[in-house]
C-alpha positions as CSV (number, residue, x, y, z in Angstrom):
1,X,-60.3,42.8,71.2
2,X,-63.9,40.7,71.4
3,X,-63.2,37.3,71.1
4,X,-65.5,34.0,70.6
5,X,-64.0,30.2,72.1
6,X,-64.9,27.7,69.8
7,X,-64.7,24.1,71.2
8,X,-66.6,21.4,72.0
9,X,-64.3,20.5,75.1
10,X,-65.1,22.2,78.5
11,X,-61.6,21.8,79.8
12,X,-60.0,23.8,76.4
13,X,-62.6,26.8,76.3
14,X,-61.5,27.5,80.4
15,X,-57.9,26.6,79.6
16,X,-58.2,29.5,77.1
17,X,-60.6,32.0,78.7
18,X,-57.6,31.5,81.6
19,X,-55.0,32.5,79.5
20,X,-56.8,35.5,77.6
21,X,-57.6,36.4,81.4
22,X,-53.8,37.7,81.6
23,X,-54.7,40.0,78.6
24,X,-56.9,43.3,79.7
25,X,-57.5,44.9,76.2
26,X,-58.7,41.5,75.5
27,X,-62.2,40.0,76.2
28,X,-64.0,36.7,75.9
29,X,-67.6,37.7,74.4
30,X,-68.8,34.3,74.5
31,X,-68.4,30.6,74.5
32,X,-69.4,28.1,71.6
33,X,-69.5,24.5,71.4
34,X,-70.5,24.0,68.0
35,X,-70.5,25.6,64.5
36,X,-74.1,26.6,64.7
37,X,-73.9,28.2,68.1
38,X,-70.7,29.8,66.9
39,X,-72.2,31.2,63.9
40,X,-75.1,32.8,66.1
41,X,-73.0,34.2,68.4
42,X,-70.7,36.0,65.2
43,X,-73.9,37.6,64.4
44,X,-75.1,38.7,67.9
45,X,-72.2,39.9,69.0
46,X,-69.9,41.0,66.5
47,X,-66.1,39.3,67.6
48,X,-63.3,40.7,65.9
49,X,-61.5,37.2,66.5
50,X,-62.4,33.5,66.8
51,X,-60.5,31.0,68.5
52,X,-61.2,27.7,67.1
53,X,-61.1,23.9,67.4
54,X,-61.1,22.0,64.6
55,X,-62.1,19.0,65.6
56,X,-65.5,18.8,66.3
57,X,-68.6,17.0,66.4
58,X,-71.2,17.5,63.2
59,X,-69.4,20.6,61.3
60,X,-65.6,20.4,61.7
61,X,-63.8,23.9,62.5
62,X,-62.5,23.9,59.1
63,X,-65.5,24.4,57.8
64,X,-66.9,26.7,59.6
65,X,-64.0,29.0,59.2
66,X,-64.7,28.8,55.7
67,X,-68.0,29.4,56.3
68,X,-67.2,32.8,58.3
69,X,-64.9,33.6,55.6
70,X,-67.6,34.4,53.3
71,X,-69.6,36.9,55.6
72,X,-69.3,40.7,54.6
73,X,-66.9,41.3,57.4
74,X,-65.8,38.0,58.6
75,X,-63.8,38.4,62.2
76,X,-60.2,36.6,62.5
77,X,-59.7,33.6,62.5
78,X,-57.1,31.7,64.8
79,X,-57.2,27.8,65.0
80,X,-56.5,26.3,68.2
81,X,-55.5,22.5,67.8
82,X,-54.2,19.0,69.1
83,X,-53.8,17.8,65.6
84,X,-50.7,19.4,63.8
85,X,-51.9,17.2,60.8
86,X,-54.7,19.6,60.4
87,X,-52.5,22.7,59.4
88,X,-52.3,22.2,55.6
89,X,-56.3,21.6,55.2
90,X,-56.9,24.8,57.5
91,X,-55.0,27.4,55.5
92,X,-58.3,26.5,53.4
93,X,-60.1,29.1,55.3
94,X,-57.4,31.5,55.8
95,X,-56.5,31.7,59.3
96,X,-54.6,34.1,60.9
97,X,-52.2,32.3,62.9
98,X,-52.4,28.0,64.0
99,X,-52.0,27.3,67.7
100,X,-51.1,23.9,68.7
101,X,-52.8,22.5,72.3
102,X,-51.6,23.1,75.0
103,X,-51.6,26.5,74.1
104,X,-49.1,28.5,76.6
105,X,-49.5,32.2,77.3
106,X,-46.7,33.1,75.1
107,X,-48.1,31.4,71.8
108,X,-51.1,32.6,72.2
109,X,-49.5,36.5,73.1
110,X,-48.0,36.6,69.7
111,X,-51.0,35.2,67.9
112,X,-53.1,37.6,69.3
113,X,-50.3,40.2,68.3
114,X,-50.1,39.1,64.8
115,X,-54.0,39.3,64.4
116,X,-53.6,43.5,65.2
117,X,-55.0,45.5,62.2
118,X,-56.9,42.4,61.0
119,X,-59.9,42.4,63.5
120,X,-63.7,43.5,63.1
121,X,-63.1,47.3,64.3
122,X,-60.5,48.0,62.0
123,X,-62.7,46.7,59.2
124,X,-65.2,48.2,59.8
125,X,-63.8,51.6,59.9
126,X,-62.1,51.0,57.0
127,X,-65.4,50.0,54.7
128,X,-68.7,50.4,56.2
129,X,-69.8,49.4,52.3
130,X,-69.1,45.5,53.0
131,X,-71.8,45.4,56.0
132,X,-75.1,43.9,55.0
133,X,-78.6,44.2,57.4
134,X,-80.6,41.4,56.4
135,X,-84.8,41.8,56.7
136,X,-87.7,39.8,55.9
137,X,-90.1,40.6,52.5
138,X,-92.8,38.6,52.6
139,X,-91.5,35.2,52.3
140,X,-88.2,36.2,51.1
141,X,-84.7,37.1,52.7
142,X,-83.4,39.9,51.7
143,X,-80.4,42.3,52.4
144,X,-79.4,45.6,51.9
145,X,-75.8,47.7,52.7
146,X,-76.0,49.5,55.8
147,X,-74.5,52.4,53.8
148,X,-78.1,52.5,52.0
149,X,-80.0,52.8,55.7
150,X,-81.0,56.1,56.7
151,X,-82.2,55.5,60.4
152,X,-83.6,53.0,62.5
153,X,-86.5,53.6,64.9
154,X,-88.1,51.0,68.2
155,X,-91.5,49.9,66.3
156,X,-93.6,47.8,69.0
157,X,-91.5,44.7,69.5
158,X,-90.1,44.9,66.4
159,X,-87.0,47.8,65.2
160,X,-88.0,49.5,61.9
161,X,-85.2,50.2,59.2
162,X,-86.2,53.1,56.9
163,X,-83.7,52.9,53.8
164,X,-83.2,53.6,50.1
165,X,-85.7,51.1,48.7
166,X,-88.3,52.2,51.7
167,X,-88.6,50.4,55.2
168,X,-88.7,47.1,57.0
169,X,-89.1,45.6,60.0
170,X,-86.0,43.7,61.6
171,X,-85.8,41.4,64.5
172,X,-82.6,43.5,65.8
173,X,-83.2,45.7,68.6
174,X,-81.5,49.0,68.3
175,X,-79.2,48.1,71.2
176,X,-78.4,45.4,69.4
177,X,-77.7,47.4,66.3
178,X,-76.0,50.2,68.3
179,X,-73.7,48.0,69.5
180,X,-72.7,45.8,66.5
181,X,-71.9,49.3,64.1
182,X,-70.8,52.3,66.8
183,X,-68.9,53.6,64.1
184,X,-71.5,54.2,61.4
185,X,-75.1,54.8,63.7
186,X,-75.8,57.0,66.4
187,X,-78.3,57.2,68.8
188,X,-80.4,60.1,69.1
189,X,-83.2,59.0,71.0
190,X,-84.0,56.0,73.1
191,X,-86.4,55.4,70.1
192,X,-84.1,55.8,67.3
193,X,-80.9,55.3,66.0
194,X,-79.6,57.9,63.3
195,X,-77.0,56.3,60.1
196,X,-74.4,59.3,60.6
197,X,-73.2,59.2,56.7
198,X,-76.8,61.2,55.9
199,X,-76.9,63.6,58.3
200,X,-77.7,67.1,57.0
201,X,-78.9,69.7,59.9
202,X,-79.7,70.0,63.3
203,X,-82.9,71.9,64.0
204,X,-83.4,74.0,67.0
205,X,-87.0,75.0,67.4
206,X,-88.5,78.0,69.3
207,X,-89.7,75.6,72.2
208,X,-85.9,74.7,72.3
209,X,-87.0,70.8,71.1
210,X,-84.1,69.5,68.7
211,X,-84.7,68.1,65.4
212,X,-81.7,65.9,63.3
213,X,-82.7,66.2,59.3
214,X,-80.8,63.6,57.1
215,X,-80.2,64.0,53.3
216,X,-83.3,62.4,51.2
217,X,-85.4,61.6,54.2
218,X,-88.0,64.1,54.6
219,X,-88.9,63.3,58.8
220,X,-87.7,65.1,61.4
221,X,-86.1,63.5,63.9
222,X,-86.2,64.9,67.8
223,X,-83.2,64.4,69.1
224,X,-83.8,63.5,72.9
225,X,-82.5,66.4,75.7
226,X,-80.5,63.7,77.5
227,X,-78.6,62.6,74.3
228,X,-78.0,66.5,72.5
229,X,-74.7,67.0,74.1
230,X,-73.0,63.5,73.1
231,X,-74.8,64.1,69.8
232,X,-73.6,67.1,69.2
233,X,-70.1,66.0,70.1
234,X,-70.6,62.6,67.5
235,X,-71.8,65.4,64.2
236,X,-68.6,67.6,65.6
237,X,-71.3,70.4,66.3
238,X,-69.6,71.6,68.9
């Protein structure tokens, strides 16, 4: 499981990145030490659990795990605390589980137990719907459901989304995107990332170039020779 620290103290993130360090299937993505860096690094990098402090400088913990509650697919939330007079306020943002400091290895084995089904991945499988892409129109922010996105494609510095209501530019870089939704895109090209939900046909042409065709969309696609067989394997082609 990906998992973001959340504290302000130095001592308490390596405290914890010590203890998750006993965990293999677990991994500490990143570490925060405030509500804005920890919202940046949600949307970077995707955790499917957040261990947080609640007392902090500027935006309490609290908060911010409201805060996360309201994104599409918000990750888990565990709170990691010296104040046990915090609990009843905290259930606010609907944690999964409320560690008191110090944490031991134990506690924090059956937190990170009782998370199980709740995290990102499972989520995600589960509902690709709930997943937003936000893009810039004009002077406005806008989003749109990733399930409405047809492909994505490297455009200068810049990674164009080509979608139901037409195209736009995104600051996102296809790794990026590639990494945040493996379950819904794949990549076809170094240049371009396909939305596997529209795929219709792949092409073989007379000069043996590949060609992915998606439902609605009317390019071709050329699917790259070093990524045919692991596409092929993805659309179950083979």
């Amino acid at each position: 499981m990906r998992i973001l620290i959340v504290d302000d103290e130095p001592l308490a993130r390596s405290r914890l990145v010590r203890l998750l360090a006993q965990f293999p299937e677990h991994q500490c993505v990143a570490q925060a030490e405030t509500a804005v860096q920890a919202l940046e690094y949600i949307q970077q990098l995707q955790p499917e659990l957040v261990l947080l402090d609640i007392a902090m400088p500027g935006q309490s913990g609290i908060e911010l795990g409201c805060q996360i509650l309201q994104l599409p697919v918000p990750p888990a939330v565990i709170f990691v605390t010296a104040h046990p007079q915090h609990a009843l306020a905290a259930y606010e943002a609907s944690p999964s589980d409320y560690l008191l400091k110090p944490v031991s290895q134990e506690r924090l084995a059956l937190a990170l137990q009782k998370v199980g089904a709740l995290t990102r991945a499972h989520l995600d499988k589960s509902s690709d719907k709930a997943v937003q892409i936000s893009y810039q129109l004009g002077q406005q922010q806008r989003q749109t459901k990733l399930s409405a996105v047809y492909y994505f494609t490297a455009d200068q510095k810049y990674t164009r989304m080509v979608f139901t209501e037409g195209s736009a530019l995104l600051d996102l870089s296809l790794t990026q995107l590639e990494q945040q939704y493996p379950q819904q895109l794949l990549r076809i090209h170094r240049n371009c990332l396909i939305n596997k939900a529209w795929f219709r046909s792949l092409q073989t042409m007379a000069d043996g170039t590949h060609y992915i065709l998606l439902d609605n969309v009317a390019d071709k696609l050329e699917v790259s020779r070093r990524a045919l067989a692991r596409v092929k394997q993805q659309l179950s082609l083979c």
